[in-house]
C-alpha positions in Angstrom: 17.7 38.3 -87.6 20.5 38.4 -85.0 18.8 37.6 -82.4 18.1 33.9 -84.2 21.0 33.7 -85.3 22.0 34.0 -81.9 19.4 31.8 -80.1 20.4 29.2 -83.0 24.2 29.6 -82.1 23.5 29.5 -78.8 21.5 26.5 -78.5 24.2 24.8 -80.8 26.7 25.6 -78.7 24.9 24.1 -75.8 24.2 20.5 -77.1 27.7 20.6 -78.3 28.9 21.8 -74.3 26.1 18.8 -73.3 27.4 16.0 -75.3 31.1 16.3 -74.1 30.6 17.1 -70.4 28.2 13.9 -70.0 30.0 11.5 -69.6 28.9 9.7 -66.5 30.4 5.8 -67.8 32.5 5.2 -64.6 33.6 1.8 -66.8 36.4 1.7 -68.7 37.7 0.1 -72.1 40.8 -1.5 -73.0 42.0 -1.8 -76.3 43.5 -5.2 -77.7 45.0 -4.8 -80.8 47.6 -6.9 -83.1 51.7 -6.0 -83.1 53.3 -5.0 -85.9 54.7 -8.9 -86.2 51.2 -9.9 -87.3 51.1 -12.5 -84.9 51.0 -11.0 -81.1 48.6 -9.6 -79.0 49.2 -6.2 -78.1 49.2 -5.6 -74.8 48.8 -9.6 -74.8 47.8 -9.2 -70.5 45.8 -6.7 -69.3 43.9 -6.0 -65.9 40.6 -5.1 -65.3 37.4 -4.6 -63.0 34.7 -5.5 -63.3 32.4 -3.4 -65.0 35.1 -2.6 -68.0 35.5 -3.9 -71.0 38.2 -5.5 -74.0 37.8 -3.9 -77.4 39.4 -6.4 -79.6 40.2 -4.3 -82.6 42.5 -4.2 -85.6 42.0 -3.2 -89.4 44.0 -4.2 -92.7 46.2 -7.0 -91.1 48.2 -9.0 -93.8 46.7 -12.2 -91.8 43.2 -12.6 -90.3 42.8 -12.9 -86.6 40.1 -13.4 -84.0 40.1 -13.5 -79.9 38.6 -16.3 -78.2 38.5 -17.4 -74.4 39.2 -20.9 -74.1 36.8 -21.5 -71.3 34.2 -20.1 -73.9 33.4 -16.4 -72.3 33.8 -14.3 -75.1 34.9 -14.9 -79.3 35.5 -12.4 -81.9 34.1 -14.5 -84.4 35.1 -16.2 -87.5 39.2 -15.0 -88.5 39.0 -11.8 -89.7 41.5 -8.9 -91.3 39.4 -6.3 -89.6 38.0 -6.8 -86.4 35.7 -4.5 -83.6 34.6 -6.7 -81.2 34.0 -5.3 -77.9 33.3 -7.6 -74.3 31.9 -6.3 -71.2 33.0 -8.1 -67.8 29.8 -7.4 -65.9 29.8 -7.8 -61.9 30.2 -11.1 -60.6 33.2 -12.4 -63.8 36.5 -11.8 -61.6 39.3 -14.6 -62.4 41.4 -14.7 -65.3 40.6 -15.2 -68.9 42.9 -16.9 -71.6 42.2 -16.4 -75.1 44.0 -16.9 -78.3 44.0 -16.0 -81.9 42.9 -19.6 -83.0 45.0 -19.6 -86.2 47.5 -18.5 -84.6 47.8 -19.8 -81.3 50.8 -22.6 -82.2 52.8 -19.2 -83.0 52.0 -18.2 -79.6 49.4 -15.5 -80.2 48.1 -15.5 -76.7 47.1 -13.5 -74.4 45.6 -13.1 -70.6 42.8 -10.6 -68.9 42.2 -10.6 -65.3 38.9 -9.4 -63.8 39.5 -7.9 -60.6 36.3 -7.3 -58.5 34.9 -4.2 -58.8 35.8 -1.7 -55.2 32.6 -2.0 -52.5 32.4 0.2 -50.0 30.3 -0.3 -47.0 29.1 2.0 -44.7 31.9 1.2 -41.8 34.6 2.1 -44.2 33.1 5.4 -45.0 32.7 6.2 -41.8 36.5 5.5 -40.9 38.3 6.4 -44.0 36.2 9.5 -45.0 34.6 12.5 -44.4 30.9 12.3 -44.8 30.7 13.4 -48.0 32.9 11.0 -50.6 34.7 12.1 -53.0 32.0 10.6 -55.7 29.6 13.1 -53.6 31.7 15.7 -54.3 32.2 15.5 -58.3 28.3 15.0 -58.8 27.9 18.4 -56.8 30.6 20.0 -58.8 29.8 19.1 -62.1 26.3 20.1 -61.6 27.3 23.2 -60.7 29.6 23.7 -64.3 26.0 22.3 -65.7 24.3 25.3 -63.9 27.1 28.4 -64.9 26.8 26.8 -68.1 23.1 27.2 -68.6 23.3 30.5 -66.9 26.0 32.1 -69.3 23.9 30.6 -72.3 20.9 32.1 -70.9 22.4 35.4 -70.3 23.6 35.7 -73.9 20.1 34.9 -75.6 18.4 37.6 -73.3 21.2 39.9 -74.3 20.6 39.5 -77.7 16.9 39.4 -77.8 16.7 42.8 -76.0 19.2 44.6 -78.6 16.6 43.1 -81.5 13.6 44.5 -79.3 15.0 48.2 -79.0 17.6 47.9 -76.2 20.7 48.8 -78.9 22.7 49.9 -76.7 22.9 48.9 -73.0 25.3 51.5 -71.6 26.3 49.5 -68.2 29.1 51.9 -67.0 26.3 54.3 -66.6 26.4 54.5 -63.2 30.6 54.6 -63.1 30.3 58.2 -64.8 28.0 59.7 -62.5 30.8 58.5 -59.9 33.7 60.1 -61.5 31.3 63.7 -61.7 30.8 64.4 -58.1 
């Protein structure tokens, strides 16, 4: 019964390590929310890359809001008191975006996100500003290697506790340091 209960543990405990170490999103999000005036952006300019995106979000504002680009890009939607609208700038939409609250937008609820484009890197800039390996390289190999210990320890555990059910009750490992201290 301990041994399951230690194979279940276990195998909990591993989904949970899993779920949280995995997170291989290299794009970001930015939150836009509304001030505490009810009628600003907050921040009302951000910068981006490309790849990221604006989470427009607020809940139990005393007035309803939305985001909209003026050129038409992105919009929340119809004026709301709660709002989780999320927009993606894929590759290829650096510039700058103006949107408004469109209620609001004589009060000056405004606001500005610029796209900058996402970082290329060639081969001849590798070459001259790096070692071989980058540094994106380098975190891959080390993170599968936590990934590896990680399995490893897990492993060890279960085969630990599945020999103490079988028999094994208790695995004397300093053994061998006793017959050292006798002679």
């Amino acid at each position: 019964m301990k041994a399951l209960n230690a194979i279940v543990l276990s195998i909990l405990l591993l989904s949970f390590v899993s779920t949280n170490l995995v997170s291989a999103d290299v794009s970001e999000e930015t939150v836009i929310t509304v001030d505490s005036t009810n009628l600003r952006f907050s921040p009302s300019d951000v910068t981006i890359q490309e790849g990221d995106s604006v989470r427009f979000f607020w809940s139990g504002e005393l007035l309803p809001h939305n985001a909209v680009a003026e050129d038409g890009t992105f919009d929340s939607g119809d004026p709301a008191r709660e709002v989780d609208y999320t927009f993606m700038f894929d590759l290829g939409t650096n510039g700058t975006y103006e949107f408004v609250c469109e209620p609001h937008e004589s009060a000056g609820m405004v606001g500005t996100i610029t796209v900058e484009p996402a970082p290329v890197l060639n081969e001849s800039d590798n070459v001259e500003n790096e070692s071989p390996l980058d540094s994106e390289e380098i975190q891959g190999d080390s993170s599968s290697i936590h990934f590896d210990a990680i399995y490893l320890v897990i492993l060890l555990i279960i085969v630990y506790f599945v020999g103490r059910s079988r028999g094994g009750k208790n695995l004397d490992l300093s053994n061998q340091d006793n017959t050292d201290q006798e002679e």
